[in-house]
BADO-448735 format. One record per residue (C-alpha): x, y, z. Coordinates in steps of 0.2 Angstrom, whole numbers, plus 2048, in hexadecimal, padded with zeros to 3 digits. Last residue first. Layout:
<recs>
XYZ/...
</recs>
This chain:
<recs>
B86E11225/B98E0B229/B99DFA22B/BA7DF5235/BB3DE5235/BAFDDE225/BAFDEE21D/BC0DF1225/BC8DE0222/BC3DDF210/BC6DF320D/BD8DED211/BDCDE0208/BEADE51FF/BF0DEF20D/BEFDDF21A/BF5DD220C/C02DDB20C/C10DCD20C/C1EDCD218/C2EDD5211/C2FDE021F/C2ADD022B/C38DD3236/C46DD3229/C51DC4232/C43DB9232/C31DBD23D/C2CDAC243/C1BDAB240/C11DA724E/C09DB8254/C08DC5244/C08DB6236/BFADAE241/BEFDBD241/BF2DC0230/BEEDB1229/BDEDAE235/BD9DC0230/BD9DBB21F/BD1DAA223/BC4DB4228/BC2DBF21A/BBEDAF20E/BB0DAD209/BA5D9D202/B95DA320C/B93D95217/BA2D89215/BAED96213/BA8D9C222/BA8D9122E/BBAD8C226/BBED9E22D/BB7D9C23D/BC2D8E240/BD2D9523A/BCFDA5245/BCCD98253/BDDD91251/BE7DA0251/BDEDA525F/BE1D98268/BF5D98262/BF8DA926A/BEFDA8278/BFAD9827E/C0BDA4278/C03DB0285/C03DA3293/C13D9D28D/C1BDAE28F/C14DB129F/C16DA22A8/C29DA32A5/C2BDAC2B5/C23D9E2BD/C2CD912B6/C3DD982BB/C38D962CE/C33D862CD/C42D7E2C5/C3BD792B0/C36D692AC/C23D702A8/C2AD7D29F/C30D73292/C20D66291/C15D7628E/C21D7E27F/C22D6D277/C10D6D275/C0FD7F271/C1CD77263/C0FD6D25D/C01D7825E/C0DD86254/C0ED77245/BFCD79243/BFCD89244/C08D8D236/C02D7D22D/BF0D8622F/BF7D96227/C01D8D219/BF1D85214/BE7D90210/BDCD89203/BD3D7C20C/BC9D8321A/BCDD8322D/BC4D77237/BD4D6A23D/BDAD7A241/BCCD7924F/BCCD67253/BE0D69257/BDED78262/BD1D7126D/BDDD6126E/BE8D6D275/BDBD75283/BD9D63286/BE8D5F28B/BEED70291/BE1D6B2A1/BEFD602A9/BE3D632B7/BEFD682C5/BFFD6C2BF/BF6D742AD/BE7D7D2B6/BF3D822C4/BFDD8A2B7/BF2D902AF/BE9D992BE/BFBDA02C1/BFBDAA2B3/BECDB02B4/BF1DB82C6/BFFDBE2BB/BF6DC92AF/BEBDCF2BD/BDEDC82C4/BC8DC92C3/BCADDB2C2/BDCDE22C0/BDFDE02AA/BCDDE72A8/BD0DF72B2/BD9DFF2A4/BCADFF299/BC2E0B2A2/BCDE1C29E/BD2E1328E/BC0E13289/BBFE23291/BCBE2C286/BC4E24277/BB2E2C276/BB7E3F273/BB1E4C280/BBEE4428B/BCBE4D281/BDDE4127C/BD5E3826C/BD3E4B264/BE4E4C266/BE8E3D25B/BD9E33256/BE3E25250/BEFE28260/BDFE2826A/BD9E17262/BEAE10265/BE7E11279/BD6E09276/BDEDFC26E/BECDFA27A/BE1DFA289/BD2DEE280/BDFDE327C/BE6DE128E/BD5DDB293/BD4DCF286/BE4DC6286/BE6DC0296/BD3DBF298/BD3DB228A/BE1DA9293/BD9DA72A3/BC8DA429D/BCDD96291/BD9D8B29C/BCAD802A4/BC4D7E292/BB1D7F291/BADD6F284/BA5D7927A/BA9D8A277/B9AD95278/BA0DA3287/BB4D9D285/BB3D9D272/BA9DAD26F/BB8DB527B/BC6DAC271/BBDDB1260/BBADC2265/BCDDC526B/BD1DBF259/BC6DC9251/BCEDDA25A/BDFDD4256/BDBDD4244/BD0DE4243/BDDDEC24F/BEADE8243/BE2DEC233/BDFDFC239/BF2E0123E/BF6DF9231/BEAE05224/BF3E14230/C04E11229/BFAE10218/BF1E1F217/BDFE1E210/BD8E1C220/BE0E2D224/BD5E35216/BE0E3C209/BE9E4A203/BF5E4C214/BE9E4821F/BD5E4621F/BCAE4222C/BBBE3722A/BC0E27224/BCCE26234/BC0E2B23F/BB4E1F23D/BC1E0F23C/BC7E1924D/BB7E17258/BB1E0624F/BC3E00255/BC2E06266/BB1E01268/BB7DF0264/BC6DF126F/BBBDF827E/BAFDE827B/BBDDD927A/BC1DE028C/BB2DE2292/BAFDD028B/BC2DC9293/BB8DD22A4/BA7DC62A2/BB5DB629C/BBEDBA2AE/BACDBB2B8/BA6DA92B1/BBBDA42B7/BB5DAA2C7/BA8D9C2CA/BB8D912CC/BC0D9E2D7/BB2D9C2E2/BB3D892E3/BC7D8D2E7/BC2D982F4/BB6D8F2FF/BC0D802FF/BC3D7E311/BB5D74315/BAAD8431C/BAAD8C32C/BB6D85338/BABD7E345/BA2D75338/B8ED78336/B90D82327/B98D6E320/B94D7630C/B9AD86307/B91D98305/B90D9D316/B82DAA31B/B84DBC321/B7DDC832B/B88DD632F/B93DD833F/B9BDE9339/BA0DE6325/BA9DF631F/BAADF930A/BB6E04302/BADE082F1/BABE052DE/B9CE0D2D7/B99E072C4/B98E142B8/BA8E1B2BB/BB0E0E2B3/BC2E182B3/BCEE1F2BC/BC4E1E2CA/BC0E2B2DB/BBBE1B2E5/BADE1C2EF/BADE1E303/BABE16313/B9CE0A30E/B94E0331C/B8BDF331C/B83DEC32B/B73DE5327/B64DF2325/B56DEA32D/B49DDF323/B4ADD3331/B52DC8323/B62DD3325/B63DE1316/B71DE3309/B73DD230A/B83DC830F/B87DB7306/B98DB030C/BA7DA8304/BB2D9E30D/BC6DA1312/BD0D9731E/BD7D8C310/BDED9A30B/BE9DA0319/BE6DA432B/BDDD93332/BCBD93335/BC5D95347/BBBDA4343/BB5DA4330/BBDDAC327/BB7DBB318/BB4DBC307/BA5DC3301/B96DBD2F6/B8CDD02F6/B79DD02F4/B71DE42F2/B7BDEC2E3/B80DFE2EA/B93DF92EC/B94DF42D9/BA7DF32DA/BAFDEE2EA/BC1DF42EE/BC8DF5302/BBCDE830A/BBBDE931C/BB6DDD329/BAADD4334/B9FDC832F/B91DC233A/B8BDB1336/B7ADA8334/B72D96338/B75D9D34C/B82DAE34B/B92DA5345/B9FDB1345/BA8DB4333/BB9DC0334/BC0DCD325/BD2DCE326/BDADC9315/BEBDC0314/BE6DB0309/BDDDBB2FC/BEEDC02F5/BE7DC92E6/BE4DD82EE/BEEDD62FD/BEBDE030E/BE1DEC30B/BD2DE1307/BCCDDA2F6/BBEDCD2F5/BAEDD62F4/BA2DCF2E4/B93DD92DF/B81DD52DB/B72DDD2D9/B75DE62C8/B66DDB2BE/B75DCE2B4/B6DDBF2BF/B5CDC12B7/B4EDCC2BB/B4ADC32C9/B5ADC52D2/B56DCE2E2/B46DC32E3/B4FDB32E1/B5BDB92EE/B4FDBB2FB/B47DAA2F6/B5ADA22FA/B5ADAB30A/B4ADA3311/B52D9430B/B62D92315/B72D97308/B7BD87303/B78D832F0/B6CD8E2E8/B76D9F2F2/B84D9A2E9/B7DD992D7/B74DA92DC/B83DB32E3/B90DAC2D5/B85DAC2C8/B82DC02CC/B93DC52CF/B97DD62C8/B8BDD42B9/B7EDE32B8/B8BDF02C0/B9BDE92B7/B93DEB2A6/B8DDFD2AB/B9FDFF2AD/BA3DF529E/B99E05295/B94E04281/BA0DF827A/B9BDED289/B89DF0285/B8CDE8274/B95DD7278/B8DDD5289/B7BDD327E/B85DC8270/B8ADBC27D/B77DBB283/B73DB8273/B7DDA9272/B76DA2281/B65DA4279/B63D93271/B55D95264/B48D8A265/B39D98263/B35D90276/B48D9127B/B47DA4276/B3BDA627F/B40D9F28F/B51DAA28F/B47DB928C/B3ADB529B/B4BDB12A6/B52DC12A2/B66DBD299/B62DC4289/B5EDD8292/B52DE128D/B49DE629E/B5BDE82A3/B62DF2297/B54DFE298/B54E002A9/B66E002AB/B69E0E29D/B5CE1B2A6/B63E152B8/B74E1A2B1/B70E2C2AC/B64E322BA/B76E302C4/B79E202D1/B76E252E3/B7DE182EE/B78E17300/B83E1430F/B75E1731B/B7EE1C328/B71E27335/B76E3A338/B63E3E338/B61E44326/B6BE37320/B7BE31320/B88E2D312/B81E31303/B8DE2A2F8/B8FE302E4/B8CE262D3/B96E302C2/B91E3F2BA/B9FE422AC/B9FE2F2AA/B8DE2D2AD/B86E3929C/B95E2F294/B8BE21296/B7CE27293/B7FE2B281/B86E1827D/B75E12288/B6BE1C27E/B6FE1826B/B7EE0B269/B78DFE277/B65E03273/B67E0125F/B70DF0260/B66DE926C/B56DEB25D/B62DE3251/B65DD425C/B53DD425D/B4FDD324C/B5CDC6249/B59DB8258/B49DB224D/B55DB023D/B63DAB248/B5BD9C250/B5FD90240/B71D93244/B72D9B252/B87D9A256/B8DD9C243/B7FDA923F/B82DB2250/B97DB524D/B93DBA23A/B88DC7240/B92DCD24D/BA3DCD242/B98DD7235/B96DE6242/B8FDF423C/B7CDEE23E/B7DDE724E/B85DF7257/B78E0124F/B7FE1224D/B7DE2125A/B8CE1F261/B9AE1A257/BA1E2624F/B9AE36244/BAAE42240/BA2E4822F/B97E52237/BA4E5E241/BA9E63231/BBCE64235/BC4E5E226/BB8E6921A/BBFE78222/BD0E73218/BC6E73205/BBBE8120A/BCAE8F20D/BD6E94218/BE8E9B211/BE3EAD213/BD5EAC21F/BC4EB2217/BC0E9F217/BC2E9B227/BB1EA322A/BA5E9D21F/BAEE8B220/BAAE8D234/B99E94234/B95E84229/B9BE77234/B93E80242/
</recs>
């Protein structure tokens, strides 16, 4: 076509070879079709730090994930968002059978993904034979499918530790074998899904409806759940009270209900309808009716009149924060895609005498997503791996994760102009699906809240600030006006906390926001600096501590009376550093 076109345009009176070249349609390659392991330096560097000696037998298969996630389950995934799951209602005979039907497309990807997949027990057990620990990897796995399809990401992982770890502790044991069947493939296998929201509050779980009758060492859950994603998986932990409990939260318990009752009937579990998505189409969402199904308590004291021991939700909403750092990695995934999809393009089209990389309004653009991209991975690396798990981590990563994937998918269109704006081009629905990162799991300030409950109640900014402290404490010699500017912003963080912690009640909770963010802000500055001096003292480089500078000058620095106009450019100057560092473009 290329060809035809630059034959063509030429006979026009100002067209000629030289302009049809900018729309060769071969030169616009982006990112699927690549090995997402391959052109991604930050990956590599991320599994030699965490492996260490494992990394050389981890490599090879790394690379292999690497080739399916940006091969055929990139393709397939556009293939399901123009052709996305469907309900057949009834069958044949008028009977509700409530069935799912997922498109040829996503049942292709999920086999392949799953029989793959770091997380399968025979995998897992391997890799712990080689001596290699494969929690790592398993990072790495959600880290390239969720640049490929956080739908299919939500399908495989909507609740899996939650049903099984659940199920372990207070299920009756003929349910608990059931349930090991379901998830023999590993807990990420598609099986699970988590219904919580009802009509009558999202986030205020305290009002919802749904009712638990006890039915012998069972209940019977009545109810309707008005948004539940992966509404074809087959075990479902869902909210519900018990009768006789109190109306409020203490009154809620979680319950385990099956997709079929142990006397192999179909359990009652209608679905009224799918939602019609702006996004993560992959994954069917839908308005879920419970009439008197099978269910099981999930809380100790099931033989109390109540149901439960009144702390049903809060132990769920500790196994939430697992789900929060699984939604900060789809979050952390559109930005990534984003920025392979508009590094890619920018080299390729050309503007005013140049390629549009090569144009410095469009270099900070560049170097900004590169930065703010490596600092989101660092946080979400951090809560997966980090040791000690901070109790504060998962909020704030998700905070900042899911809102980057919005804004860096939105700048991927802008970068892309027009073209960003037509479905047939990659970036629209990254957008399209990114902006349901910032609901699932709670919203900005549902977070919010969480820390500050995890501050009231745990005083866990301790160690979450001692965390900070060991990290710059990391950071290499040589730069030490970045880690003084961190340092000295852990301090005043400090002061920040201790502030707002003397403020009237109702002025602290608007001012949630801000410290939460300023919170993000120092972590990442902080893990930056500690990756950094990883590196300096592995390879004796220093690009990280380039994005650490940078990083921190954007968030911490105080910007003076010219807002950073007479900033250094370290960001132009460097450029191809950052780039090539970022993407590898083969």
């Amino acid at each position: 076509m290329a060809s035809y076109l630059i034959e063509s345009f030429d006979r026009l009176p100002f067209g000629g070879a030289e302009k049809a070249r900018r729309y060769a349609t071969e030169r616009y390659r982006g990112a699927a079709g690549r090995n997402w392991y391959d052109c991604d330096p930050t990956l590599r560097f991320l599994m030699r730090r965490h492996l260490g000696d494992g990394f050389g037998w981890a490599e090879p298969r790394l690379r292999e994930m690497g080739a399916l996630m940006g091969g055929p389950v990139a393709e397939r995934a556009e293939e399901t968002d123009r052709n996305p799951p469907r309900l057949e209602k009834y069958d044949r005979w008028g009977r509700d059978i409530s069935e799912v039907v997922m498109p040829p497309s996503f049942e292709a990807a999920r086999r392949d993904i799953v029989a793959t997949a770091f997380t399968r027990p025979d995998f897992v057990a391997e890799a712990r034979r080689s001596g290699v620990d494969p929690a790592p990897m398993g990072v790495a796995w959600s880290y390239l499918l969720d640049q490929a399809d956080i739908g299919m990401a939500c399908a495989l992982g909507t609740g899996g530790d939650m049903v099984v770890g659940l199920t372990e502790m207070f299920a009756p044991d003929d349910v608990k074998a059931r349930v090991r069947e379901l998830f023999a493939a590993g807990e990420m296998s598609g099986e699970a899904a988590q219904m919580l929201t009802e009509r009558s509050g999202g986030s205020d779980l305290g009002a919802l409806e749904s009712t638990a009758s006890r039915d012998g060492d069972a209940w019977r859950l009545n109810g309707f759940k008005w948004f539940a994603s992966n509404a074809g998986g087959s075990a479902f932990v869902v909210l519900a009270k018990p009768e006789g409990s109190v109306d409020g939260v203490r009154g809620i318990a979680p319950f385990l209900v099956l997709r079929e009752r142990r006397d192999g009937s179909r359990n009652g579990v209608r679905i009224r309808r799918l939602k019609d998505k702006l996004g993560t189409r992959s994954v069917a969402s839908a308005e879920i009716e419970f009439t008197d199904a099978e269910a099981f308590l999930l809380a100790p004291g099931s033989s109390a009149g109540e149901g439960g021991d009144g702390k049903g939700l809060a132990r769920m909403m500790e196994l939430t924060n697992g789900a929060r750092l699984g939604i900060s990695m789809m979050g952390l995934g559109c930005a990534r895609r984003a920025l392979v999809e508009s590094l890619c393009y920018a080299r390729a089209r050309e503007a005013f005498g140049a390629p549009l990389g090569a144009q410095p309004l469009m270099r900070r653009k560049l170097a900004e997503l590169i930065v703010e991209t490596e600092a989101v991975q660092a946080l979400v690396f951090d809560g997966y791996l980090g040791r000690p798990r901070l109790r504060l981590g998962a909020a704030l990563i998700k905070l900042r994760a899911a809102r980057l994937g919005v804004t860096a998918a939105s700048d991927a269109i802008e970068i892309h102009g027009g073209n960003g704006y037509i479905e047939q081009w990659p970036v629209a629905r990254i957008l399209r699906d990114a902006q349901v990162n910032p609901i699932w799991e709670g919203g900005d300030n549902i977070l919010c809240l969480d820390v500050r409950r995890a501050v009231e109640r745990q005083e866990a900014h301790e160690p979450f600030l001692e965390r900070l402290d060991q990290a710059v404490q990391r950071a290499p010699s040589g730069d030490d006006e970045t880690a003084a500017l961190v340092g000295q912003s852990i301090g005043h963080l400090r002061e920040a906390i201790e502030k707002w912690r003397g403020l009237d009640r109702t002025l602290a909770e608007a001012r949630l926001f801000p410290l939460a963010q300023y919170m993000a802000d120092v972590y990442a500055a902080a893990l930056l600096l500690e990756q950094a001096g990883w590196e300096r003292a592995d390879s004796g480089e220093d690009r990280k501590a380039l994005v650490a500078r940078l990083y921190a000058r954007s968030h911490l620095a105080e910007p003076g009376p010219l807002r950073g106009i007479d900033d250094p450019a370290d960001d132009l100057e460097r450029f191809e550093d950052l780039a090539d560092g970022a993407f590898t473009d083969d």
